[in-house]
C-alpha positions in Angstrom: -8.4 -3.3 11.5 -7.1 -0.2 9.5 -8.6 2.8 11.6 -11.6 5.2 9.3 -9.4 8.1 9.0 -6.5 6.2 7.5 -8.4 4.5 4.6 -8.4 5.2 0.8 -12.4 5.5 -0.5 -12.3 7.6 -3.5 -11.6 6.3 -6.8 -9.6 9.5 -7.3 -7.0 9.1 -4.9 -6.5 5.4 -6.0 -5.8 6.8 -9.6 -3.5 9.8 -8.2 -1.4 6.8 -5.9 -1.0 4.2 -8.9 -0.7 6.4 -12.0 1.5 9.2 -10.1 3.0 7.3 -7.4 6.0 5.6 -7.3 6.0 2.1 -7.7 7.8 -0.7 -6.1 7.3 -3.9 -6.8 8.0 -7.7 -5.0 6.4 -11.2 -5.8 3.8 -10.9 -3.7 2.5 -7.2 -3.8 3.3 -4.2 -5.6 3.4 -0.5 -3.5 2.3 2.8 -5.0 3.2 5.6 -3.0 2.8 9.2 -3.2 2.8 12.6 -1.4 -1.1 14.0 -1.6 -1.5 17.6 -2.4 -4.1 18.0 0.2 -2.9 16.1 3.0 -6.0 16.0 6.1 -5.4 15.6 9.5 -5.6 12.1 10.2 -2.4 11.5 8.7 -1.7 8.9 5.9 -4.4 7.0 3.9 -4.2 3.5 2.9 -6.2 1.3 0.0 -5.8 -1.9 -1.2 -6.1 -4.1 -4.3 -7.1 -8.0 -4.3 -8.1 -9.0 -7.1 -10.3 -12.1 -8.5 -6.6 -13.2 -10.2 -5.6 -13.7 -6.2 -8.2 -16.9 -5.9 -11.2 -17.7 -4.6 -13.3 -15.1 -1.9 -11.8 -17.3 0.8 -8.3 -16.5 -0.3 -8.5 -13.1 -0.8 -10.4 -12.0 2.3 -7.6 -13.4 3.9 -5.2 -11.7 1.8 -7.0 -8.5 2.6 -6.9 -9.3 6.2 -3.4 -9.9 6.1 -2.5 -7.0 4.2 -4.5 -4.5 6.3 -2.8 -5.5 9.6 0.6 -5.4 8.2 -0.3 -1.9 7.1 -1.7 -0.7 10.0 1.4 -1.6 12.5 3.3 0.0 9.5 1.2 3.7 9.4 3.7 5.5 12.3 6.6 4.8 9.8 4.9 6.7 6.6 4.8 10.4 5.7 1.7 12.2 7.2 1.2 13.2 3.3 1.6 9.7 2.3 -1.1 8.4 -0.2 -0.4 4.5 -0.5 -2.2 1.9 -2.3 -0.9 -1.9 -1.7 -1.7 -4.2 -5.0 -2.1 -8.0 -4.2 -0.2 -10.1 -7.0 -1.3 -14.4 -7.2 1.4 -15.1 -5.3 0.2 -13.3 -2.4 -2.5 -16.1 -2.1 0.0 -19.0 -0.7 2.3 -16.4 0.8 2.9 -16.4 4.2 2.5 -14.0 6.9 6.0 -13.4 7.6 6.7 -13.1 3.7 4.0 -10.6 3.1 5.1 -8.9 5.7 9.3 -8.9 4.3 7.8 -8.3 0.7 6.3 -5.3 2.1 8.8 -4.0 4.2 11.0 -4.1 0.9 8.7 -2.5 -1.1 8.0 0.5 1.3 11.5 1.7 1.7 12.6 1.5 -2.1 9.6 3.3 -2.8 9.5 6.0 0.0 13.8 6.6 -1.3 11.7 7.2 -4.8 9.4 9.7 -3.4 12.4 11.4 -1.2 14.7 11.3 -4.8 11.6 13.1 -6.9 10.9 15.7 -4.1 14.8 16.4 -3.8 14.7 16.8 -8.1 12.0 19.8 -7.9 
């Protein structure tokens, strides 16, 4: 289970991660990362995206289940600043573990270089 203080609620911070972020994208998921201008205590904050095109209820709660505990063994490793939305692609559906957790892995370093490139340019 992702802990209270780490997850994304407002509809405004999903919009400042996925249309500000920086984007990385595998065949399973696609990561949206970026530095929040009011970072809280807790540290990082985390929302995800499963949507109906994933499959049936089944399928995605498992997705979603997947997804979060991959995350949360991953918080330690992001930014304290760190704004990150994780977007579940079909694929994810008959993905394994193991694959979701490579695909995200991937995705996380090229975008966290991304972020580090665009707070070295300003």
């Amino acid at each position: 289970m992702l802990p209270a203080a780490h997850r994304m609620r407002r509809a405004a911070d999903f919009e400042q991660a996925v249309r500000r972020g920086a984007r990385s994208g595998r065949d399973t998921l696609v990561v949206h990362l970026t530095t929040k201008t009011d970072p809280g205590p807790d540290g990082p904050v985390v929302g995800l995206v499963v949507s109906k095109a994933v499959g049936t209820a089944v399928r995605r709660n498992l997705v979603k289940r997947r997804l979060r505990e991959l995350v949360r063994a991953r918080l330690d490793g992001l930014p304290a600043d760190a704004g990150l939305v994780v977007r579940a692609l079909p694929p994810a559906a008959t993905a394994d573990y193991a694959r979701l957790g490579a695909d995200l892995d991937s995705a996380l370093a090229t975008a966290t270089r991304r972020v580090a490139r665009r707070t070295n340019e300003a």
